[in-house]
N, C-alpha and C positions, 0 to 999 in steps of 0.2 A: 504320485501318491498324495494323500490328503492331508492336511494340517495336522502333525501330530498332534498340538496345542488345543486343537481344535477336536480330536479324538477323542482325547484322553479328559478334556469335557464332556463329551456326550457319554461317556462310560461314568463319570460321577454323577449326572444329570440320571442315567438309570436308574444307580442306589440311592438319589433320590424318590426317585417313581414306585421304587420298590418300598422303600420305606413309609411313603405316604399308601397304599397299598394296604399295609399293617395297620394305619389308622381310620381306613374307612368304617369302622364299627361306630356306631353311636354312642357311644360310651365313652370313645378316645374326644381327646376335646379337637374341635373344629379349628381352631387357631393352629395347632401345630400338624394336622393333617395340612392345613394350607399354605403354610407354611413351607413342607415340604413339597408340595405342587409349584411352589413361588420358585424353590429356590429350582427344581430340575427343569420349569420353562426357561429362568433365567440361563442355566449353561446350557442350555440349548438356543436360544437366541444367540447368546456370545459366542458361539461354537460356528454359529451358520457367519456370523460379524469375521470372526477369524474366517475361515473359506473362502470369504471372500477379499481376502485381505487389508480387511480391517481390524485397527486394535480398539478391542471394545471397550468402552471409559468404566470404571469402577465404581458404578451402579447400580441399583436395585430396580428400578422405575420401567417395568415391560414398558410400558408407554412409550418411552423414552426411545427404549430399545428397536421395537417394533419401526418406529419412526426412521430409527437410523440404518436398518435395515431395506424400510420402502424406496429412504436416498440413495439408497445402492442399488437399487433396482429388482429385491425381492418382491414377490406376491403373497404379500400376508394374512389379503383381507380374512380368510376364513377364518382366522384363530386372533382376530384382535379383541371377541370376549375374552379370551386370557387375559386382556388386560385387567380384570377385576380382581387378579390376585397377588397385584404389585401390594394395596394395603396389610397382607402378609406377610411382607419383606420387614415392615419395620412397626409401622404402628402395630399391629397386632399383640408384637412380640415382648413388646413395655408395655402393655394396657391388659392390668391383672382384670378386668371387669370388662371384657371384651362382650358385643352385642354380637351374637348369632348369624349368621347371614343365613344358614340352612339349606344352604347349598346339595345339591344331590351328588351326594361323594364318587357315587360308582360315574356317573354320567360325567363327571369334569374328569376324573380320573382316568378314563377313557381318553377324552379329548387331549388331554397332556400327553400321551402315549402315543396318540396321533400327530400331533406334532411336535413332537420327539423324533417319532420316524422322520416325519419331515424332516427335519434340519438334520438327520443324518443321512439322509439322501442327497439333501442338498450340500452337504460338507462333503461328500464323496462326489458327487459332479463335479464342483466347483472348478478345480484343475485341471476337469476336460474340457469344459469351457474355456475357460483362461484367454482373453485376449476377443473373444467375441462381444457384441453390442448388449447380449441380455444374459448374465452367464446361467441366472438362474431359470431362462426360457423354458427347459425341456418341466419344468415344474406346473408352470401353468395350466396346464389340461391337467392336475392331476385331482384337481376340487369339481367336481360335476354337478355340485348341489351346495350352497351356502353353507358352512357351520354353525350348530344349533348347539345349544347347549339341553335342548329338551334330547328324552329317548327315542 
């Protein structure tokens, strides 16, 4: 069975998604739509860290994350433009006079969604691997084309 710990991440990592979801309108302000995109890649990075039986450090910094993920032998490359939404974990969120980035809401919204699934596929692998040289292997053929953040 898969990391409950690890689970029960990826199900608040949702209502995160969901949440940000609600703020795609132009109107909502871009800080806390991104916000909410920070914080559900965040439990989903930490989610795929647990599966693999790692305890993930008490971080905001996808960078960070991402990194300590490729140490353990994930394939991330597609999704390490998500790292541009670590600046939403914290600065964003103190900075009353935040500068625009203008980001295309639906099209990253998307991409979070998408690796979202991923690390929930790969949190549910993980323990059928367990004890092999690449656990997250069966993952690699699943990106056939680079991740873009354009449509």
């Amino acid at each position: 069975m898969a990391n409950p710990e690890a689970l029960a991440l990826l199900k608040i990592a949702r209502r995160d998604l969901t949440a940000a979801a609600l703020l795609q309108d132009p109107s909502a302000d871009e800080a806390n739509w991104g916000f909410q995109i920070q914080q559900a890649i965040e439990k989903a990075l930490k989610a795929w860290l647990l599966g693999l039986g790692d305890d993930p450090p008490f971080i905001h910094n996808l960078t960070a994350l991402l990194g300590r993920l490729t140490d353990r032998g994930a394939f991330v490359d597609p999704f390490l433009p998500l790292e541009a939404f670590t600046v939403f974990a914290v600065q964003f969120r103190y900075d009353a006079e935040v500068e625009p980035m203008n980001l295309d809401r639906q099209v990253w919204q998307k991409q979070a969604g998408i690796w979202l699934s991923t690390s929930q596929l790969s949190v549910q692998r993980c323990h059928e691997w367990a004890g092999r040289s690449s656990v997250v292997s069966p993952l690699q053929g699943l990106f056939h084309q680079p991740f873009s953040a354009e449509p």
